[in-house]
N, C-alpha and C positions, 0 to 999 in steps of 0.2 A: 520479560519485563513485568515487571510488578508495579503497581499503581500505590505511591505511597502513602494512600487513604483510601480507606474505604468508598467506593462510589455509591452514589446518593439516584434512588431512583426514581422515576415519574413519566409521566405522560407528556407523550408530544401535542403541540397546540398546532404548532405549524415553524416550518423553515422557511426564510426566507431574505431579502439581498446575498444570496450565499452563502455568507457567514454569521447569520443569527438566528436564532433559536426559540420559541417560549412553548417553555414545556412548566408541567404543574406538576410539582413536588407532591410527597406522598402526603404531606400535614397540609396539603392544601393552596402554597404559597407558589405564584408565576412568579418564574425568575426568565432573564433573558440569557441565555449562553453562547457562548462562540461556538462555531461550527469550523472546524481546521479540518476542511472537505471541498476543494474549486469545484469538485463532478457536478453533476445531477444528482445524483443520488437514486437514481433510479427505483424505484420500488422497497426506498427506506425512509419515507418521507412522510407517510399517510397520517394524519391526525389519530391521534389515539394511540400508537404506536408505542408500546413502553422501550421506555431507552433511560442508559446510567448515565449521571453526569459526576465529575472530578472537582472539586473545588480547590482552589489556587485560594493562596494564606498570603499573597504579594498585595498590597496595599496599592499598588502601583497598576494592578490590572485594572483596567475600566470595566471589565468582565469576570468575576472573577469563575464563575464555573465554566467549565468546559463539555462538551456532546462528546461521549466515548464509545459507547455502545446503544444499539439497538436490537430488540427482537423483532426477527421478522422469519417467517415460517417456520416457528417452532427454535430458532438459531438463533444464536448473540451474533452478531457481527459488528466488527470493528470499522468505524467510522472516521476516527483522527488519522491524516494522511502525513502527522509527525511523526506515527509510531515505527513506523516500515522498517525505517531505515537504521535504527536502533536493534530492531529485535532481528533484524537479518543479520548484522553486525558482531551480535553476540553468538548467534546459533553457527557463524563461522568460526571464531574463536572459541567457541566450546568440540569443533570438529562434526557437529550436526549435518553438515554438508558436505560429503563427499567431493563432489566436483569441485568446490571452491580449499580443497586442503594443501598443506605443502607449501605453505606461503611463512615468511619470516616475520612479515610487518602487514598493517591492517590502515590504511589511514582514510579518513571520510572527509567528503567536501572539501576535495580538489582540481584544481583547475586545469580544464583540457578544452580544446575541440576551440569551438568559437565563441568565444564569452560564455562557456558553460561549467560547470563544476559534477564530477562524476562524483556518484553517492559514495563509492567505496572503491579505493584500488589495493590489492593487493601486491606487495611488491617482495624478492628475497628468494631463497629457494632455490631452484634448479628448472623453474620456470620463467619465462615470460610474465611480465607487469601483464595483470589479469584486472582490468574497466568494468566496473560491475555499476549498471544500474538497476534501480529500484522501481517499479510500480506497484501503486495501493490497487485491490481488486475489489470489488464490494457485490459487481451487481449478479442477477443470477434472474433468470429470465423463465426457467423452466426446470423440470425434478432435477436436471443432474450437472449441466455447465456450469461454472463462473464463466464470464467473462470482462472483456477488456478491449476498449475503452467505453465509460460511459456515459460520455461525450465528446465532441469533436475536439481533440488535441493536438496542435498543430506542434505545439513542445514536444509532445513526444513523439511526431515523425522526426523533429527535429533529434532529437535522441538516438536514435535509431542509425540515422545517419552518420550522425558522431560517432558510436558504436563500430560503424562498420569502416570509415578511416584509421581508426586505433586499427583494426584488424588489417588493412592496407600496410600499415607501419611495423606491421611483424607483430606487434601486443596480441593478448588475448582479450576478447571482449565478450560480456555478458548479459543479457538483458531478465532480469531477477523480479516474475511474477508472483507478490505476493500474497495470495486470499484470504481476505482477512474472516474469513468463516470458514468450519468445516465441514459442510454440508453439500459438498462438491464432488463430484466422482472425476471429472475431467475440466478442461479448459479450454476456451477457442476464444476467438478472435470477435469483437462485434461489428464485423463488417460492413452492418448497413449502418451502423451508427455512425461510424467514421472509413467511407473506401482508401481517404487517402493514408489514412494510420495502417490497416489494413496492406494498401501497396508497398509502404515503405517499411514493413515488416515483412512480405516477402523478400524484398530485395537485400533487407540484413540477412537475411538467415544465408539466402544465397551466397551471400558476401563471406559467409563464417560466421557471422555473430552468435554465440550459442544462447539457448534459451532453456532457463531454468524456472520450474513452479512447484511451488509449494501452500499447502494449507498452513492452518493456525488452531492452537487450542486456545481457545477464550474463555475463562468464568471475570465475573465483577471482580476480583484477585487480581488478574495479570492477564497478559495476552505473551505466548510463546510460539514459535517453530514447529508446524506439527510436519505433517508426510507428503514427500513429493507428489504433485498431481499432473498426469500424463496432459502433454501438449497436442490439440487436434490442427495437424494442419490446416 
């Protein structure tokens, strides 16, 4: 995924209602930007923080820049929770993902489970209809984890669960962690953050659900698919 303007960079002032921003450009000017981030943010928040924003040429947005990146120990990490599911989407169509290949057809945001819409099904092949969802990964607590959630998300037990009916139903089911930094050696779970996300991620995998993670290459340019990163029970 490539950003089809150059990002524009500046200092964080502060986030705040969730979804807003005021970070001060390099010439000096505070703008307010969207945040397309529900987490916490966990330890990407801190005043002073340099981070890239995207500007939007829609006349129509009330906002028009956007919070893309941040540095934060020495790392860009990616912050928009739009991106995921695009660049996982491509990196399977270009064959980047072994476990997800062998498929005919690729179709995103569709409806399964209980009023929910899976990020990505594969369908075609000599396989099984293969449910792939997506999670954004951001936070990273110490020298070498990513983890995941970072904060209480009752959606995504909800997910989880959907996940492991598809597998009931004969499908193949996927849960597809994305990190949006490369600064991670492995992956686990944030258990104290959320025990019940935590339980009902044991109980998928028991169920069959597989679990797939992967890093990302990030410069101000593009965000892509970088190397699978080992999952800690």
């Amino acid at each position: 995924m490539k950003f089809p303007a150059p990002l524009l960079k500046g200092r964080l002032i502060r986030r705040y209602k969730r979804f807003l921003a005021d970070i001060e450009l390099e010439d000096g000017n505070v703008i307010t930007a969207h945040v397309a981030n529900p987490g916490s943010m966990m330890g990407l928040k801190d005043e002073g923080m340099t981070v890239w924003l995207s500007e939007s040429d829609n006349p129509k947005r009330k906002l028009p820049y956007s919070w893309e990146l941040v540095e934060a120990d020495g790392a860009l990490v990616g912050i928009n929770t739009a991106h995921p599911n695009g660049i996982v989407a491509a990196a399977i169509e270009r064959g980047d993902v072994p476990a997800l290949s062998g498929y005919d057809h690729l179709t995103r945001e569709v409806k399964y489970g209980e009023n929910s819409r899976i990020d990505i099904l594969l369908s075609g092949g000599d396989k099984p209809d293969c449910y792939v969802e997506i999670k954004n990964v951001t936070l990273k607590r110490d020298s070498r984890h990513a983890e995941f959630p970072d904060s209480v998300t009752a959606r995504g037990a909800k997910h989880l669960k959907e996940l492991s009916a598809m597998v009931a139903a004969g499908h193949r089911a996927v849960m597809f962690y994305l990190v949006q930094r490369a600064d991670c050696g492995a992956f686990r779970l944030a258990a104290d953050i959320d025990p019940a996300y935590a339980a009902a991620f044991a109980e998928a995998r028991a169920a069959g659900v597989e679990i797939l993670c992967y890093d990302c290459h990030i410069t101000p340019a593009g965000i892509c698919l970088g190397s699978p990163v080992p999952v800690i029970p």
